[in-house]
C-alpha positions as CSV (number, residue, x, y, z in Angstrom):
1,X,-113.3,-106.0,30.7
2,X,-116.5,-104.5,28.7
3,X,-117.9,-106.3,26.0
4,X,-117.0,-104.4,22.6
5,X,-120.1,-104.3,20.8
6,X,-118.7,-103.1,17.3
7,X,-115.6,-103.7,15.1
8,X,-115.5,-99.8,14.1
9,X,-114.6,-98.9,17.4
10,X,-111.4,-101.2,17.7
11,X,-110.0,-100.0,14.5
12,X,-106.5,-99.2,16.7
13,X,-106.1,-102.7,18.2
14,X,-103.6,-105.3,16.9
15,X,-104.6,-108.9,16.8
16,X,-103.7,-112.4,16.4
17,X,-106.0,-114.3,13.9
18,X,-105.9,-118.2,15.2
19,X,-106.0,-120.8,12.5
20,X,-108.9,-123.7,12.8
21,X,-108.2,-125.4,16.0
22,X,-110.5,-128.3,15.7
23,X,-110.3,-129.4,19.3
24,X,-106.7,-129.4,19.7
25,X,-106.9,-127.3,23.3
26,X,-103.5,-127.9,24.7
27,X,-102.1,-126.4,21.5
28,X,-104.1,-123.5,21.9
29,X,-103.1,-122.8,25.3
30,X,-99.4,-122.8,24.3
31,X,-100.1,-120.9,21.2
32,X,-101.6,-117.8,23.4
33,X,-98.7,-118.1,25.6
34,X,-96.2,-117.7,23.6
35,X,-98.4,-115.0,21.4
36,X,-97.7,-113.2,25.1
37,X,-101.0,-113.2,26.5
38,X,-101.5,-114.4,30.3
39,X,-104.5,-116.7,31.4
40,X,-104.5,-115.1,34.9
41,X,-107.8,-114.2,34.6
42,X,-109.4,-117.3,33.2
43,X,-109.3,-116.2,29.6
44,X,-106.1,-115.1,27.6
45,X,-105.5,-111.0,27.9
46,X,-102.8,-109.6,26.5
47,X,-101.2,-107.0,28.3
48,X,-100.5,-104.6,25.5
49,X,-104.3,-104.8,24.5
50,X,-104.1,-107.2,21.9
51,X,-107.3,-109.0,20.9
52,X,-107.1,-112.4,19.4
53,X,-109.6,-113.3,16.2
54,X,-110.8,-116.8,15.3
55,X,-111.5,-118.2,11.5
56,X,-113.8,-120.8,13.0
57,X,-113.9,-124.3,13.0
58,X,-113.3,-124.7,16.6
59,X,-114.1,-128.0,17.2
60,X,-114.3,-131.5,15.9
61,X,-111.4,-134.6,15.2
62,X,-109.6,-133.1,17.8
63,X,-109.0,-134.2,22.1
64,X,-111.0,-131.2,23.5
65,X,-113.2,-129.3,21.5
66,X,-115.7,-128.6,24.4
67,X,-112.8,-126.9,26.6
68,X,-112.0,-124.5,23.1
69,X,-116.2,-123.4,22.8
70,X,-116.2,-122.7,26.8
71,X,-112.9,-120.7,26.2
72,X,-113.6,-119.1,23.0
73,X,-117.3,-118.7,24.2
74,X,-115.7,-116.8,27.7
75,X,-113.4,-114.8,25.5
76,X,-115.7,-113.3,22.7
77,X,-118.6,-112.9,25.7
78,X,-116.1,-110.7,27.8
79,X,-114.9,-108.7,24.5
80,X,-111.5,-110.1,24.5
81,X,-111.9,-111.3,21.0
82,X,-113.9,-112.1,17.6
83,X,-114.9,-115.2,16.5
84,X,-116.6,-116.1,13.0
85,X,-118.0,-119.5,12.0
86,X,-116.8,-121.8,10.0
87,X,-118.4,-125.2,8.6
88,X,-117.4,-127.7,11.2
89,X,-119.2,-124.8,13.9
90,X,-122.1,-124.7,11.8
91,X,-122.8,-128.5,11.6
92,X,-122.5,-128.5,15.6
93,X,-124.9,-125.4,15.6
94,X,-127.3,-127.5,13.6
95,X,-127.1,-130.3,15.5
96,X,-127.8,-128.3,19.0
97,X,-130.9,-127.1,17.3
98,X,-132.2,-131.0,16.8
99,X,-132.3,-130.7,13.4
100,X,-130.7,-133.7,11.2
101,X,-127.0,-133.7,10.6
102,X,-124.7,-136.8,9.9
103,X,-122.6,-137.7,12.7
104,X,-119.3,-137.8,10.8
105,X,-116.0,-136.3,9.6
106,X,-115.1,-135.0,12.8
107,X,-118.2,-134.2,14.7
108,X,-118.6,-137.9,15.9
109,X,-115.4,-136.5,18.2
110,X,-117.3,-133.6,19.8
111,X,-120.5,-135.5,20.0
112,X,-118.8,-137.9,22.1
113,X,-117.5,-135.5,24.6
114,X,-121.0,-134.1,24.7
115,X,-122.6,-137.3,25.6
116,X,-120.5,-138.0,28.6
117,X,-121.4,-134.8,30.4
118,X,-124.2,-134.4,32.6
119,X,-127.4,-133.0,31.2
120,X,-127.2,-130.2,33.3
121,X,-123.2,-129.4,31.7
122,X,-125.0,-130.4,28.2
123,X,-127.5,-127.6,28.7
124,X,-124.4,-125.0,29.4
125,X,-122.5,-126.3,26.7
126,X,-125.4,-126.1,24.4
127,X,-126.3,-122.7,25.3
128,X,-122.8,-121.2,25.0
129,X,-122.4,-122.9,21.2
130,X,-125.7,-121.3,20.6
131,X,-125.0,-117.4,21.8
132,X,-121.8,-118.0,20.1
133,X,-122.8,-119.3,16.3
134,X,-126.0,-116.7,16.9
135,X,-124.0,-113.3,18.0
136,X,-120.7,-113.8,15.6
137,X,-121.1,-112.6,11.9
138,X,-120.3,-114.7,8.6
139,X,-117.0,-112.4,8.8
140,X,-115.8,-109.5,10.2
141,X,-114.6,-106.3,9.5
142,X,-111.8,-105.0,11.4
143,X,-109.4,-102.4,11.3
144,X,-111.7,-99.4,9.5
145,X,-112.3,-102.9,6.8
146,X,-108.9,-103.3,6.2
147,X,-108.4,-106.1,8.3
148,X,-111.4,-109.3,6.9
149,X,-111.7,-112.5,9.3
150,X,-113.7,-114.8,7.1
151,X,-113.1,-119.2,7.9
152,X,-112.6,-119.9,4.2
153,X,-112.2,-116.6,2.5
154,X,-114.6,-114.2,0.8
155,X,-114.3,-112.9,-3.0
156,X,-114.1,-108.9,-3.1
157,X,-117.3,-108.5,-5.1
158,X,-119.0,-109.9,-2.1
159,X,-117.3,-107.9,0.9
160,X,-120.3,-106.1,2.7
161,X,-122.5,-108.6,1.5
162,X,-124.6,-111.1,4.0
163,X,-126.7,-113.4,2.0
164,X,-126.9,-117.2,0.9
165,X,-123.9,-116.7,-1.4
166,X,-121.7,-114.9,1.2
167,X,-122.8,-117.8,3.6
168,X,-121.7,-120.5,1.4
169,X,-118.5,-119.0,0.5
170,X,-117.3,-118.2,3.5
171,X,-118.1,-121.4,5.1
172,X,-116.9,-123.6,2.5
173,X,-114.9,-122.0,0.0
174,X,-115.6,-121.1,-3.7
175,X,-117.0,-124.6,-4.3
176,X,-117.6,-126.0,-7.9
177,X,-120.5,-128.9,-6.6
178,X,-118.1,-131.5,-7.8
179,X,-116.1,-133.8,-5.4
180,X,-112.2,-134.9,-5.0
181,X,-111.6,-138.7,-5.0
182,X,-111.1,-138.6,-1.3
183,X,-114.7,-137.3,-1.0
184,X,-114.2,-133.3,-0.1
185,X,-115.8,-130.9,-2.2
186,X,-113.6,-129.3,-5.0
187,X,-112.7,-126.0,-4.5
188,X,-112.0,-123.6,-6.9
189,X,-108.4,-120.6,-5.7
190,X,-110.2,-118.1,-5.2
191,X,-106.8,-116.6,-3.2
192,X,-105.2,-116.4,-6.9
193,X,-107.5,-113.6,-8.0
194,X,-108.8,-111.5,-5.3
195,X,-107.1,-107.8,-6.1
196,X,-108.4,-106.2,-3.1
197,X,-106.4,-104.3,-0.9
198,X,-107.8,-105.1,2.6
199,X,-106.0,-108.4,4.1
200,X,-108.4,-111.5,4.2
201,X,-107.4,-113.6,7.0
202,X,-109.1,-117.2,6.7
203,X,-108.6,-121.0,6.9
204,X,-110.6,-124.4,6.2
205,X,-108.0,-125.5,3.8
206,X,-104.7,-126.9,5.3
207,X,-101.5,-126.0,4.7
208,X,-98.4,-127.0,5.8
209,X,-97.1,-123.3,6.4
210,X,-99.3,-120.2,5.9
211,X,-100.1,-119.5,2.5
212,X,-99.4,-115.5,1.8
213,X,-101.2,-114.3,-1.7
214,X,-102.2,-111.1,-3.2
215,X,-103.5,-109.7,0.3
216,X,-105.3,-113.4,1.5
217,X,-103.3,-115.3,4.6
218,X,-104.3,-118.9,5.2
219,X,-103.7,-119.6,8.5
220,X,-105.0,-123.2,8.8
221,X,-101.6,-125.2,8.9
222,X,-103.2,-128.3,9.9
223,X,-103.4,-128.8,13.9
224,X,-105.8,-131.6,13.7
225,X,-103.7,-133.5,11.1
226,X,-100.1,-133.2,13.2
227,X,-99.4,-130.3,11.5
228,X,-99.5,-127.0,13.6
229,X,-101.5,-124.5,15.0
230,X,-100.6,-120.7,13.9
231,X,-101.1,-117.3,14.7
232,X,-101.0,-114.5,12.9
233,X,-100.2,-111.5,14.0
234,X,-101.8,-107.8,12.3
235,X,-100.6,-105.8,11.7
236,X,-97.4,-106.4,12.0
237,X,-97.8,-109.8,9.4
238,X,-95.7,-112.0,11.6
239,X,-96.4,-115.9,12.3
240,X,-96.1,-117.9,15.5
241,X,-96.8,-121.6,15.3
242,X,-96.8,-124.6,17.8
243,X,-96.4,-128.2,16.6
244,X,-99.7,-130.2,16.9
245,X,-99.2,-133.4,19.0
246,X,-102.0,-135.2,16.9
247,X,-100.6,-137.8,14.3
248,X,-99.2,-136.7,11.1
249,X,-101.6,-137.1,7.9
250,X,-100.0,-135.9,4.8
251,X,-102.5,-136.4,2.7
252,X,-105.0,-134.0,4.4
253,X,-103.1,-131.1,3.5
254,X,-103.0,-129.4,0.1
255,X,-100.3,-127.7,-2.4
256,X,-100.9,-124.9,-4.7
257,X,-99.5,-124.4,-8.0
């Protein structure tokens, strides 16, 4: 399959927008499965044409977060998919680069993995995350703009926007600098207000089913946290979930008013 360069020229396709995955592999594979696409060829292709979409956060708490970047790294390299980052993939990308990151809240997991390959598979590993973080866009725009892939949503005023604003939203939400009790940044529901008409597909907060508001679809049920792991289906706005086999934490997901 040829590598699709640009979103405006898959305006026609359908796709399935995956929620954060966090290293939770098996799930993934079962999710594509029964989202009908077939692995035949070492990546998942849907016969119909269907291209899947990531909201990022690939990695990280989960079993297997290097087997989702050489997948997810395979399918956005071979045009099979899009991929945007979220903040879990841009700590790792950091920490490729050398530069100082904290070891924690997850990326202990993926560092782990790392150090028990050989330093010829940490190279290939290393190089993949790289191409990956460095050729996928804060967000996309699909469908002629009406479809937005962004990990933790993106306000309308700054849709078609690319600077350190857009980069913070989208990677971490519509922070207000303070912190909850448990430590996590507070966000502020940005979902409740957007009026726009394209749909913004995202996740980095978890839910325990999708949350469906004024044209916004938060897919991130929760894999890592025993919840599940969801796809979303465009246009036809239909869900298919699989049940996470990771311990259930109630506390990790949040409610809305």
């Amino acid at each position: 399959m040829s590598r699709i360069d640009s979103a405006e020229r898959v305006f026609f396709v359908k796709f399935d927008v995956i929620g954060d995955i966090h290293g939770c592999y098996q799930e993934f594979l079962t999710l594509t499965k029964m989202l009908g696409y077939s692995w035949e060829s070492g990546i998942p292709l849907h016969p119909e044409g269907r291209l899947l979409a990531f909201v990022g956060d690939l990695t990280d708490r989960g079993p297997d977060s290097l087997s989702v970047i050489n997948s997810v790294y395979e399918i956005v390299n071979r045009g099979a998919g899009f991929y945007t980052p979220g903040n879990h993939c841009d700590k790792l990308y950091r920490y490729f680069l050398g530069r100082k990151v904290q070891v924690t809240h997850g990326l202990e997991t993926t560092v782990a993995e790392y150090e028990e390959l050989s330093k010829q598979q940490q190279k290939e590993i290393k190089k993949k995350f790289i191409w990956l973080y460095e050729s996928s866009p804060l967000y996309h725009l699909l469908d002629n703009g009406q479809l937005i892939i962004a990990h933790a949503g993106i306000p309308e005023e700054l849709i078609g926007k690319n600077d350190k604003r857009v980069k913070t939203f989208v990677l971490y939400g519509d922070i207000t600098g303070k912190t909850n009790p448990d430590g996590t940044p507070e966000r502020r529901d940005w979902a409740k207000h957007y009026k726009g008409q394209a749909w913004i597909i995202y996740g980095h907060t978890p839910v325990k089913q999708i949350r469906k508001i004024n044209h916004t679809v938060n897919v991130d049920t929760g894999a890592v946290f025993g919840g599940h792991l969801t796809g979303y289906r465009y246009p036809e706005q239909e869900t298919v979930s699989v049940p996470s086999s990771m311990p259930f934490i109630e506390a990790k997901f949040r409610s809305f008013d």
